[in-house]
LUMZATI-454379 format. One line per field, with one value per residue (C-alpha): z negated, y, x negated; residue number from 1. Coordinates in pm, 1 decimal, m for minus. Example, Ala and Ser with C-alpha at 12.3 -4.5 7.8 and 13.67 -1.06 7.14 Angstrom:
w <- c(m780.0:m714.0) .
v <- c(m450.0:m106.0) .
u <- c(m1230.0:m1367.0) .
n <- c(1:2) .
END
This chain:
w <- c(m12781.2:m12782.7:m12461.2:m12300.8:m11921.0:m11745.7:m11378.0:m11162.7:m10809.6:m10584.7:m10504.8:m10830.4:m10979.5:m11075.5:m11429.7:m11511.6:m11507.0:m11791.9:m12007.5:m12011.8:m12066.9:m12375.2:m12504.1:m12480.7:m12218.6:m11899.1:m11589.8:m11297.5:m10936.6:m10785.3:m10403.7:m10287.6:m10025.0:m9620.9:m9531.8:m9137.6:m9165.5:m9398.1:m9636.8:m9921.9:m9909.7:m10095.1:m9982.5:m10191.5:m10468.1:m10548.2:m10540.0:m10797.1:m10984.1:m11014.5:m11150.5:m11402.6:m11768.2:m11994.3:m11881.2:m11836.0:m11497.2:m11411.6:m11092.6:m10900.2:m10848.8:m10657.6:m10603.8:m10537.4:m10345.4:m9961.9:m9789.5:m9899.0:m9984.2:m10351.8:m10363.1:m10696.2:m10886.0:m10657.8:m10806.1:m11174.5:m11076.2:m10921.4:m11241.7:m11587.7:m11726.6:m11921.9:m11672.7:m11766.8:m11531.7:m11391.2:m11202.6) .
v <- c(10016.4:9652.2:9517.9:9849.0:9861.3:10040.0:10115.1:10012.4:10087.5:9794.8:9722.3:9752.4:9647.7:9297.7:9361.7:9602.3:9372.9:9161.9:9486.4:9580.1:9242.2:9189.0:9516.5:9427.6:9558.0:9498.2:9571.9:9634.8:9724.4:10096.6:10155.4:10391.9:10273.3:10249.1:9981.1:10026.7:10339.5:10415.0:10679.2:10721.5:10662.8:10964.6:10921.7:10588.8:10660.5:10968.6:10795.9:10479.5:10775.4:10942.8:10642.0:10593.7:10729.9:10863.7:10564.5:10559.6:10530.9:10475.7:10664.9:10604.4:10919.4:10792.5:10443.8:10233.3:10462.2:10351.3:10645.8:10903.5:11138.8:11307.0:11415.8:11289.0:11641.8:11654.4:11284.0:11431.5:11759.1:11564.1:11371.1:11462.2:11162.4:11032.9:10974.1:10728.2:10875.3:10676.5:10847.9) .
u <- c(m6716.3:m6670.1:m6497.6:m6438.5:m6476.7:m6807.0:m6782.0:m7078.6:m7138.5:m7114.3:m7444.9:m7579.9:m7870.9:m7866.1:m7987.2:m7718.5:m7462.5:m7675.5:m7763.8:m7376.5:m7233.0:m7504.9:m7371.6:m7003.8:m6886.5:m6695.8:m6903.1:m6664.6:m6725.2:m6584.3:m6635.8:m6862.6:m7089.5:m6957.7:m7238.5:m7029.5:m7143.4:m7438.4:m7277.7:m7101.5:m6764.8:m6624.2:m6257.0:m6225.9:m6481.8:m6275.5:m5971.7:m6097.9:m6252.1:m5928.4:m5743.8:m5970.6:m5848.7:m6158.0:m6354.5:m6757.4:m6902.0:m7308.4:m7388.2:m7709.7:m7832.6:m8142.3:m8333.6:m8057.5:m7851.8:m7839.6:m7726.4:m7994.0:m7673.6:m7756.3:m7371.2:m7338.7:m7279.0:m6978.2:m6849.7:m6907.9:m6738.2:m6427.7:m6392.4:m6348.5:m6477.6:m6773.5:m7068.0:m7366.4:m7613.5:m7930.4:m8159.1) .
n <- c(1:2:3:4:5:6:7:8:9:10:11:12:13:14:15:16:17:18:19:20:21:22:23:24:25:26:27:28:29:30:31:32:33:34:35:36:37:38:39:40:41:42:43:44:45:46:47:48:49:50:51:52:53:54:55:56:57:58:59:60:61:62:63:64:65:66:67:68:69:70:71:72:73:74:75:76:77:78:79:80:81:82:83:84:85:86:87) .
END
């Protein structure tokens, strides 16, 4: 709906941010990505995740995912929340 919030992984795309705002909603950024480290940081992506009350999320499955870690069935396991995937 109109001015509801979608999660996006920070990076993102840079066109995401565009296609969500033109739809009316509210892009904001949840941790997942250790750059110190190069992996996902699972602790504090769980923990955002976990906060989060029946709101939509868009994963990156692939492509834009800098760790090479296809955990992401264990993100939409952990939550029990409405997941825009993108693969």
């Amino acid at each position: 709906g109109q001015g509801r919030a979608i999660h996006v992984p920070n990076p993102t795309w840079g066109n995401h941010i565009a296609i969500f705002e033109n739809a009316g909603l509210k892009p904001t950024y949840y941790p997942y990505y250790d750059s110190q480290h190069n992996t996902v940081d699972f602790k504090n992506l769980f923990d955002y995740v976990n906060k989060a009350e029946k709101e939509v999320f868009l994963l990156h499955a692939c492509a834009h995912n800098p760790t090479g870690e296809e955990q992401w069935q264990e993100v939409q396991e952990e939550a029990a929340h409405c997941v825009v995937r993108q693969c």
